[in-house]
C-alpha positions in Angstrom: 39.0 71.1 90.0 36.4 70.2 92.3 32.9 69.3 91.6 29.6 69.6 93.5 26.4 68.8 93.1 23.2 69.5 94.7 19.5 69.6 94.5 18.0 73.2 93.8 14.4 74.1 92.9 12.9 70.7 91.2 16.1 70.0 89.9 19.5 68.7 90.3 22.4 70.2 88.7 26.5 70.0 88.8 28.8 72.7 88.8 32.3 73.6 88.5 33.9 75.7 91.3 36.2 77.7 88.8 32.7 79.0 87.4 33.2 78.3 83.5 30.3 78.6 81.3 27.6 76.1 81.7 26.1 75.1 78.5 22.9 73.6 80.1 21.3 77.0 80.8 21.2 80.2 78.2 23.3 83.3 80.1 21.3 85.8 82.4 23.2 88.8 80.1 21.5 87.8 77.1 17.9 88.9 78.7 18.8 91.3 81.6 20.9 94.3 81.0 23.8 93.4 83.4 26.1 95.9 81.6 27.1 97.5 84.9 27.5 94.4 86.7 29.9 91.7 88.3 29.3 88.7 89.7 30.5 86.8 93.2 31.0 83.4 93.8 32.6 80.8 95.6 36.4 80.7 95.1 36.0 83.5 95.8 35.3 84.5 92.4 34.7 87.8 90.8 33.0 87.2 86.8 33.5 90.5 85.4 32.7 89.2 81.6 29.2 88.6 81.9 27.9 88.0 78.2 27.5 84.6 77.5 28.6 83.8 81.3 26.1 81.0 82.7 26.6 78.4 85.4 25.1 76.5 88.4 25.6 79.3 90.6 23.9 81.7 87.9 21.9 81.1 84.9 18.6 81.7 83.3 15.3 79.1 84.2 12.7 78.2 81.2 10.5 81.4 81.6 13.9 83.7 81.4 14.1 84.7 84.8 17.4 85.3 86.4 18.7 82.3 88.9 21.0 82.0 91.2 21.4 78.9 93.7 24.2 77.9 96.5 24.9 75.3 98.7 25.6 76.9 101.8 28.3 74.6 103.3 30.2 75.3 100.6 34.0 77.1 101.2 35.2 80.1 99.6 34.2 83.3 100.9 34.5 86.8 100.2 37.5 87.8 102.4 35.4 90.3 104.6 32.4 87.4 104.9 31.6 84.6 106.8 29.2 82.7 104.1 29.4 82.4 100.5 27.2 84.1 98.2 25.9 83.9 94.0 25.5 87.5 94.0 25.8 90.2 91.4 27.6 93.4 92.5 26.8 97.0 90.6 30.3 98.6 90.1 29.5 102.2 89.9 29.8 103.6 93.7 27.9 106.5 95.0 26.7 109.3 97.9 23.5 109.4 99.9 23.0 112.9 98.3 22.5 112.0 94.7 19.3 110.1 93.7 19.8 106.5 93.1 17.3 103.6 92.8 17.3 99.5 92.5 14.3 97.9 91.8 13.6 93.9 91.7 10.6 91.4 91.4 12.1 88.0 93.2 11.1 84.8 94.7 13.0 82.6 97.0 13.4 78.9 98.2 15.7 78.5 100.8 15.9 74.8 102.7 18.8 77.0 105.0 19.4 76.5 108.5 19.0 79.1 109.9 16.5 80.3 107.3 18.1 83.5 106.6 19.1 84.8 103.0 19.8 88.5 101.1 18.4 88.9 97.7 19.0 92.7 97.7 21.7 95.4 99.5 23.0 98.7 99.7 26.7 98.5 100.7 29.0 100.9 101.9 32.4 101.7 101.0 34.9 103.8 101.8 36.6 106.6 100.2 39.7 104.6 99.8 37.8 101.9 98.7 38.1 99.3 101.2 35.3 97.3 102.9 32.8 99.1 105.2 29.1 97.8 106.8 25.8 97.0 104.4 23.4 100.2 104.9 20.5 98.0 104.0 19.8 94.5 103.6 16.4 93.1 102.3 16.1 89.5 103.2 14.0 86.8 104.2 14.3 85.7 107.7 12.7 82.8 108.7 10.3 83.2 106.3 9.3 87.2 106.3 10.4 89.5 104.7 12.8 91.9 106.0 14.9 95.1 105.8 17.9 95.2 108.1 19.2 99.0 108.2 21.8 100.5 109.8 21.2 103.4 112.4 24.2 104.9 112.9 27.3 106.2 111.4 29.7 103.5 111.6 27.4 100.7 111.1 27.0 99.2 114.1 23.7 99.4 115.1 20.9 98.4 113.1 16.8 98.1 113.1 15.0 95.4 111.2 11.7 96.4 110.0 9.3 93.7 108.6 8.5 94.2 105.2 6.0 91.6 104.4 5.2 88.2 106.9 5.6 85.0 105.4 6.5 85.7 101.7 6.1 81.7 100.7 6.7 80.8 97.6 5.7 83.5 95.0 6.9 86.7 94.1 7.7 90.0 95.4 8.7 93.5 93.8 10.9 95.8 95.9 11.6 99.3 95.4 14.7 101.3 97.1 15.2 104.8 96.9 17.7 107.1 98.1 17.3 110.4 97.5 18.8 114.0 99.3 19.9 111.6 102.1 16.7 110.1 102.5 15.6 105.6 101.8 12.0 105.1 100.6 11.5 101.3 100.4 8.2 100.0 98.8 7.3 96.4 98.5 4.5 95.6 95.9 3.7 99.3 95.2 3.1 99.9 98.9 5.2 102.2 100.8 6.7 100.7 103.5 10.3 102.6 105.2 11.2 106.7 105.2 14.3 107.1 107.1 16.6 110.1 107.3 20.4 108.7 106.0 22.0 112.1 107.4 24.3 110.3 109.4 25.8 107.5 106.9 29.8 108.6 106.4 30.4 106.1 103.6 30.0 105.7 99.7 27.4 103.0 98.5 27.0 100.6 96.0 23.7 97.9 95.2 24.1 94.2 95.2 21.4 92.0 94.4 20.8 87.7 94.2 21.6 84.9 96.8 23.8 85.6 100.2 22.9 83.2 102.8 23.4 83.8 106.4 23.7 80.2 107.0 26.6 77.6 106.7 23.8 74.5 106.1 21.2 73.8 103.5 20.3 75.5 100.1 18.8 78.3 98.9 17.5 79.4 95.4 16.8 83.2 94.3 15.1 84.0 91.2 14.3 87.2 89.7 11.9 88.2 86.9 12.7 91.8 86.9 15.9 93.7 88.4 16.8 97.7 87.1 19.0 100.3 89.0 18.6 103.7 87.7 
């Protein structure tokens, strides 16, 4: 078992890469309702028994908000992926014409190079349930924030609309919709994106936490608030 350690926030911490429970930290499931939820991990590593689950990948801070960290050089990626990722995964899949919604209030502190991390997605998914391209990404990019969304039916082509220019340091509520094959995105209350999803062939599903798009330095995403309805 391998360990690794870096620096995060203002603090250093260890953890283990098989992802037990790490006692430092109370678990994220005992104040957010991750019912629904998985997790991803190095390894890679799926945690489907969230309740009491806490370690340095994931884990709640002092004021009960919702952490997760990596270390970007680290190995062990999702087989489809080319970085790693502390991210939580929503298991029940869906179509662009029902009404679905994820909501979050984040922060982020990313030392990456390049400076580029996802805190939020919609992913797609086929019918047979293998891999297909992220509708939406919200993410910061080199220090904005961003929404990266694909424009055409087999994901290919995308447009990258900035959300909010240099996000720093504090926090930042984002609200996706999709609705009769429409996304509304609002950041802070004001509404931001309207695009038509007619043309998206696959199933969806949200993610939400810490997916670098980097292989060098660290990055930290915190929530205070995260609901899907």
């Amino acid at each position: 078992m391998r360990m690794k350690t870096w620096l995060c926030g203002a603090a250093v911490w260890g953890l283990l890469a098989s992802g037990p429970a790490w006692a430092a930290d109370p678990a994220p499931a005992g104040s957010f309702d991750l019912r629904n939820w998985k997790l991803q991990i190095p390894g890679p590593i799926d945690i489907k028994k969230l309740q009491g689950y806490s370690s340095g990948y994931f884990h709640l801070n002092a004021a009960k908000e919702m952490c997760f960290c990596l270390d970007a050089a680290e190995k062990g990626t999702t087989p489809s992926a080319h970085y790693v990722r502390s991210e939580l995964r929503h298991l029940p899949n869906w179509k662009i014409e029902t009404e679905h919604s994820l909501s979050g209030e984040f922060r982020v502190a990313s030392k990456l190079t390049p400076d580029k991390v996802t805190t939020m997605q919609i992913h797609g998914i086929t019918e047979q349930g293998a891999d297909a391209p992220p509708l939406l990404r919200i993410a910061v990019n080199k220090g904005d924030l961003v929404a990266v969304i694909k424009i055409d039916a087999e994901g290919d082509k995308v447009e990258m609309v900035v959300l909010k220019k240099q996000l720093g340091a504090g926090f930042v509520k984002v609200d996706i919709v999709v609705k009769q094959k429409q996304l509304s995105i609002a950041v802070d209350h004001a509404p931001k994106v309207t695009r038509s999803l007619a043309f998206w062939k696959f199933n969806n599903y949200f993610k939400a936490g810490c997916y670098p798009q980097a292989t060098q330095g660290t990055a930290e995403v915190v929530f205070r608030s995260l609901r899907v309805e």
